[in-house]
C-alpha positions as a Markdown table, in Angstrom:
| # | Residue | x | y | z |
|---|---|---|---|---|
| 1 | Unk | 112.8 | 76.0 | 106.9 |
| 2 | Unk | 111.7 | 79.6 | 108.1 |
| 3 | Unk | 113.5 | 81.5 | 110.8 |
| 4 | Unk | 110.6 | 84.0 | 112.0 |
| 5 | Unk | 107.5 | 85.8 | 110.6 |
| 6 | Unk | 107.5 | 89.5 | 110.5 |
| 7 | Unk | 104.1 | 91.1 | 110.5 |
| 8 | Unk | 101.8 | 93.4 | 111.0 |
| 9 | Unk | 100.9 | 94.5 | 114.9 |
| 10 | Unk | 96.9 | 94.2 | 114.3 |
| 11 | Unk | 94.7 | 91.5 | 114.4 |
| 12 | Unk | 95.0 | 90.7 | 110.7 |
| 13 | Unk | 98.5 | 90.5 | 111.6 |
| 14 | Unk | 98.2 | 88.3 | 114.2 |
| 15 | Unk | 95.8 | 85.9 | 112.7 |
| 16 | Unk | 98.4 | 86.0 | 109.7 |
| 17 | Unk | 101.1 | 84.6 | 111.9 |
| 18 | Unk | 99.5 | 82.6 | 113.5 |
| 19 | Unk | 98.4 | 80.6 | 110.5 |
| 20 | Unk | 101.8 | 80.7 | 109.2 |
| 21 | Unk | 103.2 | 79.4 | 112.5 |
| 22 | Unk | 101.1 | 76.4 | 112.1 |
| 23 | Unk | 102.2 | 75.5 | 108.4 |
| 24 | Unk | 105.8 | 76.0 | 108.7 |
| 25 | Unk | 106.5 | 75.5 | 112.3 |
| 26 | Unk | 108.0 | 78.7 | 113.4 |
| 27 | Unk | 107.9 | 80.1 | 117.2 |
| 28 | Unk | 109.8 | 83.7 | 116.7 |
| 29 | Unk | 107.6 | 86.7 | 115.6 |
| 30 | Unk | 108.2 | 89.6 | 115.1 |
| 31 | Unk | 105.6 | 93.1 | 114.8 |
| 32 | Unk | 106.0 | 95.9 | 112.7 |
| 33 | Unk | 104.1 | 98.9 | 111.2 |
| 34 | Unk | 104.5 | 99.8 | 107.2 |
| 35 | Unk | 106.8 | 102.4 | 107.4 |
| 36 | Unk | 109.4 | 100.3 | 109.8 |
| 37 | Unk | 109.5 | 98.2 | 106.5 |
| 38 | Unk | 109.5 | 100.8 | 104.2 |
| 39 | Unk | 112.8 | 102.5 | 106.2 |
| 40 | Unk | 114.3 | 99.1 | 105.9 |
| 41 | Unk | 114.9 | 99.5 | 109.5 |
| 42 | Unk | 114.5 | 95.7 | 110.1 |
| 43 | Unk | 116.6 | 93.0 | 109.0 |
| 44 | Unk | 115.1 | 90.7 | 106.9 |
| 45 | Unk | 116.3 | 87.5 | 105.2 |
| 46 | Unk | 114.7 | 84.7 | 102.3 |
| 47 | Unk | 114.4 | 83.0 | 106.1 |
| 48 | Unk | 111.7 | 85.1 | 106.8 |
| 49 | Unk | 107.8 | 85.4 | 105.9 |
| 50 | Unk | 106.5 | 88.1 | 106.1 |
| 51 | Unk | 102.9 | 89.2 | 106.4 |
| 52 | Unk | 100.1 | 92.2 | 105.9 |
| 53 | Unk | 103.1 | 94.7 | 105.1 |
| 54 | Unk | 105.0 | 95.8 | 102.4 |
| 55 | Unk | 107.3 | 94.1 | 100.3 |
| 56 | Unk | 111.0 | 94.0 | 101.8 |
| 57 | Unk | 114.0 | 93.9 | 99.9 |
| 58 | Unk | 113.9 | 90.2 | 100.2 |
| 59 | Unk | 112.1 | 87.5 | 101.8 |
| 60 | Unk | 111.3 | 83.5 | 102.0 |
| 61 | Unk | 107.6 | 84.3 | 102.1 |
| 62 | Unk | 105.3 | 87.0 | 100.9 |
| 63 | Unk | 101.6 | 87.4 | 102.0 |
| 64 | Unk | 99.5 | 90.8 | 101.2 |
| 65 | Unk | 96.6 | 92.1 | 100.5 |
| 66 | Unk | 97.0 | 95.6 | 99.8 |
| 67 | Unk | 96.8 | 97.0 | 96.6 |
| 68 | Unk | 99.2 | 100.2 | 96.8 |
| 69 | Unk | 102.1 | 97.3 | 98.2 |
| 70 | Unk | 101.7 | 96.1 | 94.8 |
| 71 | Unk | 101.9 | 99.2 | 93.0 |
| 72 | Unk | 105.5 | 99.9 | 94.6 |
| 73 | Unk | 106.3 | 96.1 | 93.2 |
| 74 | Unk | 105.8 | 97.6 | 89.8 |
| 75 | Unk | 107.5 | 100.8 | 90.9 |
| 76 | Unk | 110.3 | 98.8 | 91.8 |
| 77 | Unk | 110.2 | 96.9 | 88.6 |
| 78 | Unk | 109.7 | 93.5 | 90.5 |
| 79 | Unk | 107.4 | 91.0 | 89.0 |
| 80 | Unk | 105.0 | 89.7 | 91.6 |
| 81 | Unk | 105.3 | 85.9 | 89.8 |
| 82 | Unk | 109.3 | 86.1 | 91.0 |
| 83 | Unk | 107.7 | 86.4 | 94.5 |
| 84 | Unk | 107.0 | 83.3 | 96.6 |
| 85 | Unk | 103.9 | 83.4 | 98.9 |
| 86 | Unk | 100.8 | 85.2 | 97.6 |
| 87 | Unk | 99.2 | 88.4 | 96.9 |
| 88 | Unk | 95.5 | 89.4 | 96.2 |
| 89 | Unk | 93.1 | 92.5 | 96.7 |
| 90 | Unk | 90.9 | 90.1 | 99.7 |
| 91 | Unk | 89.6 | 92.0 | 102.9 |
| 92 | Unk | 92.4 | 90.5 | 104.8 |
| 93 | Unk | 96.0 | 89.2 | 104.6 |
| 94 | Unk | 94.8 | 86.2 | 106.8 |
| 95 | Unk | 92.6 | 85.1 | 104.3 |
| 96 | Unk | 95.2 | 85.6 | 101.1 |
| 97 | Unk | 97.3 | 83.2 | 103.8 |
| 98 | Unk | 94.1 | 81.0 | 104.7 |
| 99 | Unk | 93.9 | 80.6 | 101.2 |
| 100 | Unk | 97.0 | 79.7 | 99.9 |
| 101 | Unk | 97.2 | 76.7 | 102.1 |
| 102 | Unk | 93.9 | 75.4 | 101.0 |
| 103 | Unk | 95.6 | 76.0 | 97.4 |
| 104 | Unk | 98.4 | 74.0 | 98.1 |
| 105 | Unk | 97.0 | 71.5 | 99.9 |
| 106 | Unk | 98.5 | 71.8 | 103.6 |
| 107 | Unk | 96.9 | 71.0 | 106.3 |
| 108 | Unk | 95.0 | 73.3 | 109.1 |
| 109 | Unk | 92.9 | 72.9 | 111.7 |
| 110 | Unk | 88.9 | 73.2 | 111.0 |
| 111 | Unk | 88.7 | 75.8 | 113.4 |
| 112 | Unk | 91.0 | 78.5 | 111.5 |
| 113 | Unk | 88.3 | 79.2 | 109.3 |
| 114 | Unk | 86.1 | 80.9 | 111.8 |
| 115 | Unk | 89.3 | 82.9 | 112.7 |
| 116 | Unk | 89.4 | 83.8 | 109.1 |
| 117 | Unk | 86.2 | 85.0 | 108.5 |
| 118 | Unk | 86.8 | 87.5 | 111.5 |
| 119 | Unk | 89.7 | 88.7 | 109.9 |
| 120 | Unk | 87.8 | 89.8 | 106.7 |
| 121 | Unk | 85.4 | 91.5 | 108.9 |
| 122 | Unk | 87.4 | 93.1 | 111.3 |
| 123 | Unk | 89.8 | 94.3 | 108.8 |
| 124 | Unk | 87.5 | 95.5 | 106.6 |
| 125 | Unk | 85.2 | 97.2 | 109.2 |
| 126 | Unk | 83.1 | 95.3 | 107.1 |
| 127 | Unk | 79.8 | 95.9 | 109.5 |
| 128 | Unk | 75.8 | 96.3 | 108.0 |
| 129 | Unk | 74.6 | 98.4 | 111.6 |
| 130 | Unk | 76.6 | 99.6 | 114.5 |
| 131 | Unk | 74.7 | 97.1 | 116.5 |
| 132 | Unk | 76.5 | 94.5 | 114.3 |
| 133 | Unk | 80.1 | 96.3 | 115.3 |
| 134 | Unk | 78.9 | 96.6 | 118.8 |
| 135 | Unk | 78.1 | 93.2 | 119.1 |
| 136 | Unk | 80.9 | 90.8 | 121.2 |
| 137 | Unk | 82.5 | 88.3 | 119.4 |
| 138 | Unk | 85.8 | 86.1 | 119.7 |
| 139 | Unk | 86.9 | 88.0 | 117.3 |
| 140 | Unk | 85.9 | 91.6 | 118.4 |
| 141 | Unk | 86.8 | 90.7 | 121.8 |
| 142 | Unk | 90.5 | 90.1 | 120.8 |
| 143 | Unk | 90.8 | 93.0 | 118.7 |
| 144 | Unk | 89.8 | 95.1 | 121.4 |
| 145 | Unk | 92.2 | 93.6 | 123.8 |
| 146 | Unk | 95.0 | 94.2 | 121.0 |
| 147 | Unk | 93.9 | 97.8 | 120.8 |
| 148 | Unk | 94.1 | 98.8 | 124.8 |
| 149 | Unk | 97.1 | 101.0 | 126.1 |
| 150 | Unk | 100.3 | 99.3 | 127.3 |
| 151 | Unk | 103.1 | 100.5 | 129.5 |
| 152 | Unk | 105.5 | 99.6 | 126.5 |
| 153 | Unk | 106.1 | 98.3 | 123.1 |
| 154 | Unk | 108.0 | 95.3 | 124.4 |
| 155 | Unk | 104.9 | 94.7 | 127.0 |
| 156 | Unk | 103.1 | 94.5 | 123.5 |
| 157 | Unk | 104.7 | 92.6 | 121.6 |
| 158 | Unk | 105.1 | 89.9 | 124.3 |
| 159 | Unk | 101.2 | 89.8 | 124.6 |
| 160 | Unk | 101.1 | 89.6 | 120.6 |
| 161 | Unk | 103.9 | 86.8 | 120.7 |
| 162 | Unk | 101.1 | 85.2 | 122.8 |
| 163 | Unk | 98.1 | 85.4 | 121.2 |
| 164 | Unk | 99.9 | 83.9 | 117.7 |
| 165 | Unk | 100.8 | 81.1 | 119.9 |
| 166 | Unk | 97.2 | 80.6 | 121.1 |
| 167 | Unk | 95.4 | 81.3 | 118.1 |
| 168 | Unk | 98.2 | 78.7 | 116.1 |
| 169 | Unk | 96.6 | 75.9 | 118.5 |
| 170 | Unk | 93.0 | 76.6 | 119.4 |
| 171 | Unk | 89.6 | 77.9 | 118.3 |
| 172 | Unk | 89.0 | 81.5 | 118.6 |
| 173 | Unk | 86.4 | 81.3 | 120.9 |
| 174 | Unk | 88.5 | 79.6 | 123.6 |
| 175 | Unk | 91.3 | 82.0 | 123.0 |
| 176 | Unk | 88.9 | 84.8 | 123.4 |
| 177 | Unk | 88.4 | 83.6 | 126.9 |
| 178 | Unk | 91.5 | 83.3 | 128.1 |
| 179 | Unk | 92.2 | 85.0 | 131.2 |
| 180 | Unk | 95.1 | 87.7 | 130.1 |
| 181 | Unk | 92.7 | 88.3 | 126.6 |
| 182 | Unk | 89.6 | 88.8 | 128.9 |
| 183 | Unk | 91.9 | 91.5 | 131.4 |
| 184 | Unk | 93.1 | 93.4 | 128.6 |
| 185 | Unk | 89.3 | 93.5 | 126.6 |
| 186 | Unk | 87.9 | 95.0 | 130.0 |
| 187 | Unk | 90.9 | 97.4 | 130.8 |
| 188 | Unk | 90.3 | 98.5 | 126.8 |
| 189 | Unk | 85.9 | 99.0 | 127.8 |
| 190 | Unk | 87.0 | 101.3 | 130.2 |
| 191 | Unk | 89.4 | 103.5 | 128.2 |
| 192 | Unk | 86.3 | 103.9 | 126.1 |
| 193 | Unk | 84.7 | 106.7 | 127.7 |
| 194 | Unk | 87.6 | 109.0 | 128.1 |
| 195 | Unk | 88.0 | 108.2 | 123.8 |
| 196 | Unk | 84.7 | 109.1 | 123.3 |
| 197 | Unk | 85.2 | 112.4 | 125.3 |
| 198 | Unk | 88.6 | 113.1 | 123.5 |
| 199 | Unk | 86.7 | 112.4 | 119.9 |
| 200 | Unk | 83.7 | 115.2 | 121.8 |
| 201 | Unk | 86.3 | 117.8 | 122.4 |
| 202 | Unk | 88.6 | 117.5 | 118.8 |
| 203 | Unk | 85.8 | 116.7 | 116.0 |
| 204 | Unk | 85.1 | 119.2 | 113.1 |
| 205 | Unk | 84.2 | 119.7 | 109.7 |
| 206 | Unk | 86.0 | 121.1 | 106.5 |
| 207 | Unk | 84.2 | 124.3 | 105.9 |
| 208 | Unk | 83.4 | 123.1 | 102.5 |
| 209 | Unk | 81.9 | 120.1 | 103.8 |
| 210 | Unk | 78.6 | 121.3 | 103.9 |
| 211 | Unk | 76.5 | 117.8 | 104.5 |
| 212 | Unk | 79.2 | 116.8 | 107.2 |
| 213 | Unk | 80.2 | 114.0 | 105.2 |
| 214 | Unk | 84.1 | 114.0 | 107.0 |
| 215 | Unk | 84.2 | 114.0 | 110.3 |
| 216 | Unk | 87.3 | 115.4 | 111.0 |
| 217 | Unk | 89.7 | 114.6 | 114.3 |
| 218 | Unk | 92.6 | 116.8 | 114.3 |
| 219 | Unk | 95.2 | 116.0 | 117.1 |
| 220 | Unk | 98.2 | 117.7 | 116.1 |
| 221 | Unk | 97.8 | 120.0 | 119.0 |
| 222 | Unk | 98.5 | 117.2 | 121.3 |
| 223 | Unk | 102.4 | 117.6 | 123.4 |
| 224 | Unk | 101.7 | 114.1 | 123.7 |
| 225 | Unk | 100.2 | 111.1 | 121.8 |
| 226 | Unk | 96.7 | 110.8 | 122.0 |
| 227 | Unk | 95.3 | 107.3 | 122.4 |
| 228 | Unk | 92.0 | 107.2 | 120.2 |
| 229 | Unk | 90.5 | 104.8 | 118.4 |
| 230 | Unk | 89.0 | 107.0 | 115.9 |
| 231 | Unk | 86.1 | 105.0 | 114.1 |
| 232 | Unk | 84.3 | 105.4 | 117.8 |
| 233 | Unk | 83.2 | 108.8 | 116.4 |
| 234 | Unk | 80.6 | 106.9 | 114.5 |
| 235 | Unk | 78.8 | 106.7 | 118.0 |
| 236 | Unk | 78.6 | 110.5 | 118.2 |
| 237 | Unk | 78.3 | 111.2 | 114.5 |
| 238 | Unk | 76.3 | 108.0 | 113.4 |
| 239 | Unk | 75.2 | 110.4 | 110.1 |
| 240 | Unk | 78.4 | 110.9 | 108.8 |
| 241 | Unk | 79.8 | 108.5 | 106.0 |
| 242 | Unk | 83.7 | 109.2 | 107.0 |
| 243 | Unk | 86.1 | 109.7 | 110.0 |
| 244 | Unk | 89.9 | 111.1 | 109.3 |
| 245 | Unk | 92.4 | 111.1 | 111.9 |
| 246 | Unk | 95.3 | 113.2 | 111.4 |
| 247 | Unk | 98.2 | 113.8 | 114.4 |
| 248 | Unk | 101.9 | 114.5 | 114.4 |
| 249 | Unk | 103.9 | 111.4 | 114.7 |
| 250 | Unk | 106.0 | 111.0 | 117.7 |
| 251 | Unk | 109.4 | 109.3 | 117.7 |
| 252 | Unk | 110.4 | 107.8 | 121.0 |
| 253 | Unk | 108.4 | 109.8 | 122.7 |
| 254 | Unk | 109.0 | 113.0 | 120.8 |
| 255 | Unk | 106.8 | 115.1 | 118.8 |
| 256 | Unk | 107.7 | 115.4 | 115.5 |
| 257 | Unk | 106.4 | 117.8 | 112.7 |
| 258 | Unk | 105.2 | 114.6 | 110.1 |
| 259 | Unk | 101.8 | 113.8 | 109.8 |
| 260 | Unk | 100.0 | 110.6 | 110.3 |
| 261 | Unk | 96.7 | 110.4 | 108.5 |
| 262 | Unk | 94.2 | 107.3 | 108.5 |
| 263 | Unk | 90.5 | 107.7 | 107.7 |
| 264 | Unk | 87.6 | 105.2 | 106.9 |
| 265 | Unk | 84.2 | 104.9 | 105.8 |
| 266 | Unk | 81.1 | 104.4 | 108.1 |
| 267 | Unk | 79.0 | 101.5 | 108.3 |
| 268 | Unk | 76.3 | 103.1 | 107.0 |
| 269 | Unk | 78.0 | 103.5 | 103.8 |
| 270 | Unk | 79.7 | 100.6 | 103.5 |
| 271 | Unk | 75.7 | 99.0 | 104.1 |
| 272 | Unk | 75.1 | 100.5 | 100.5 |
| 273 | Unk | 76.2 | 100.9 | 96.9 |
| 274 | Unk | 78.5 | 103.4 | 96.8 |
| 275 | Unk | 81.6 | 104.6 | 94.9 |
| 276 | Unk | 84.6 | 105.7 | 97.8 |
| 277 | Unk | 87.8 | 104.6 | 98.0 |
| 278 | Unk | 89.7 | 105.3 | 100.9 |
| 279 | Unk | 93.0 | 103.4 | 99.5 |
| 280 | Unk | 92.4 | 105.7 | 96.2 |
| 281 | Unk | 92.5 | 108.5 | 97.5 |
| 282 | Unk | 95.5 | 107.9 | 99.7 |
| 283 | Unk | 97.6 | 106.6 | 96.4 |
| 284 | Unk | 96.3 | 109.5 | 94.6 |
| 285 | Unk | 97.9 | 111.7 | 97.1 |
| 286 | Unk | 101.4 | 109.4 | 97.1 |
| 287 | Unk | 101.2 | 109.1 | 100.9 |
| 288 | Unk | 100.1 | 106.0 | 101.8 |
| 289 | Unk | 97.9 | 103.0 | 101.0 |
| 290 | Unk | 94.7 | 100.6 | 102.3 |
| 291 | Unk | 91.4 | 99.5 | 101.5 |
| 292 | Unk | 88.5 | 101.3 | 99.9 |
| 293 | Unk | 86.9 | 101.2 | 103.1 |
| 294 | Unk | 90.0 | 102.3 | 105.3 |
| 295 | Unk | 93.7 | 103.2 | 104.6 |
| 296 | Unk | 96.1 | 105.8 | 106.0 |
| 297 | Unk | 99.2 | 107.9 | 105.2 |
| 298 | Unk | 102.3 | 109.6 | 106.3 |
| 299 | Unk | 103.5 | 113.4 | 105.1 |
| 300 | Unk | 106.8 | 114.5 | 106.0 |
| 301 | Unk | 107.3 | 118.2 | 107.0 |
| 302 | Unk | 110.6 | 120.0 | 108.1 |
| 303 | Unk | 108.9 | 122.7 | 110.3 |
| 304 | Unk | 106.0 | 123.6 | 112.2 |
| 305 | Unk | 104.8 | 126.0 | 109.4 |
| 306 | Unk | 105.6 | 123.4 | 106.7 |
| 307 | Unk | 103.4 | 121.1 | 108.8 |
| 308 | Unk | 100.3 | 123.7 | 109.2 |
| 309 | Unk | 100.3 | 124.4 | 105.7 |
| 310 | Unk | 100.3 | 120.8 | 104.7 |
| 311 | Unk | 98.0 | 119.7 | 107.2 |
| 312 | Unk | 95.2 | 122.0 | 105.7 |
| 313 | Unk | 96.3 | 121.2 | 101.5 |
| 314 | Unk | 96.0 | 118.1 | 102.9 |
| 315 | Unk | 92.4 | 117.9 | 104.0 |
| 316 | Unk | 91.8 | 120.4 | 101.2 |
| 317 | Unk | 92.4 | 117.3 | 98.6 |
| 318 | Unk | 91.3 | 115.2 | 100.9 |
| 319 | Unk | 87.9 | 116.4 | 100.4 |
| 320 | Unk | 88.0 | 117.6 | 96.5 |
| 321 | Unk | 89.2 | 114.1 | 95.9 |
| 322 | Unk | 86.0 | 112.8 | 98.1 |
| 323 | Unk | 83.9 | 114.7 | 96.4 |
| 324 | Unk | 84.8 | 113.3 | 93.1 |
| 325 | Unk | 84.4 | 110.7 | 93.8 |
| 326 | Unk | 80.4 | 110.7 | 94.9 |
């Protein structure tokens, strides 16, 4: 019926898949990032499902759950009922999926729920303490082994390819302790402390930040790309209520002038009432999209200059946008 499922190289991604794989039987997947979609730069039929990324110019099967996706629908002038899949605001794309099955009535296995409600969590960095974050579970554990350095994207992908498989076929918890999972979660624990010292030697704060709300990790000095898992700066900055990433996107290996920004909101925050909006602020600036509690951004320069200059507008509206909204 379905040919492949194209989604999104995280664990919401992955979880994704591998729910889909299960309902409609398909063995090839394949990962991308937003903006691969957004370029069009793969080729994507009404074969295909597609999940946790943006529209394509045509699909079998559309899951999503984030809101800026749906405002380039509207940009586009396409009606989100024409649309087959689902789409709603939820704190994961596994769970919009998760939930359209139990909607339509098809069968899964008990155990996908538990998979699901990591999902929402993880995706959301949806955590009341950082003992709560800290703590190991299936879930966690995967992530982390998702998130450690590889020698190549294809080395990746292959591992990605098969954790769907796994996770398709078996509770979390077993998957969690599979052998290759369990290498790749300790190679990732180790890589910690050189993150940590990296987050150490590039934090900052806008000089108009005078609480240190922002903590601010500026890479863009890097020749090379950085590998940093930025929300780790919550263990050296446990006050602040914010950590924004920006660094110079590298094509193949080459250091370009764009910007890649992400930022997201501390568990302490997220723990209380509060009125920030990540995603917001990253529509409001027409650069990217995500959750209220995380999101990110691209901003293409043509020069080094260009680049400076919008780096610092950048966290200049950044901030006045922040501050707003308090």
């Amino acid at each position: 019926m379905y040919d492949q499922i194209i989604t999104h190289n995280d664990f919401d991604g992955v979880v994704s898949a591998a729910i889909c794989a299960h309902l409609y039987k398909v063995e090839r997947i394949l990962f991308a990032g937003p903006n691969t979609i957004a370029r069009s730069e793969l080729t994507i039929t009404e074969n295909d499902i597609v999940c946790d990324l943006p529209y394509p110019l045509e699909c079998g099967l559309w899951f999503d759950h984030h809101e800026g996706n749906l405002d380039e629908l509207k940009y586009r002038q396409m009606a989100l009922d024409d649309i087959e899949g689902a789409f709603a605001p939820k704190p994961s794309c596994a769970r919009v999926v998760f939930d359209y099955a139990q909607d339509n009535k098809l069968q899964m296995p008990d155990f996908f729920e538990e998979m699901v409600n990591e999902a929402d969590i993880i995706d959301a960095f949806d955590y009341a303490t950082i003992d709560e974050w800290r703590k190991e579970t299936p879930g966690k554990i995967i992530d982390a082994s998702i998130k450690a350095r590889d020698d190549s994207p294809q080395s990746k992908n292959v591992y990605l390819r098969q954790l769907v498989s796994a996770l398709s076929k078996q509770p979390i918890a077993e998957v969690s302790k599979m052998d290759s999972v369990r290498e790749r979660f300790q190679k990732y624990s180790e890589e910690e402390s050189e993150i940590l010292q990296l987050i150490s030697n590039s934090a900052s704060f806008h000089p108009d930040d005078k609480s240190h709300e922002i903590v601010i990790l500026d890479l863009t000095h890097h020749k090379r790309r950085p590998y940093i898992i930025k929300n780790l700066a919550y263990l050296l900055y446990p006050e602040a209520l914010s950590v924004l990433e920006i660094n110079c996107l590298f094509n193949r290996g080459i250091k370009t002038n764009n910007l890649a920004v992400s930022m997201s909101l501390s568990i302490n925050l997220n723990a209380q009432p509060h009125q920030r909006d990540i995603g917001e602020i990253m529509r409001q600036l027409n650069i990217g999209d995500g959750h209220p509690g995380a999101a990110a951004g691209t901003v293409y320069c043509d020069s080094k200059d260009w680049m400076l200059r919008e780096k610092q507008a950048l966290l200049d509206e950044i901030l006045e946008i922040w501050q707003k909204q308090a």
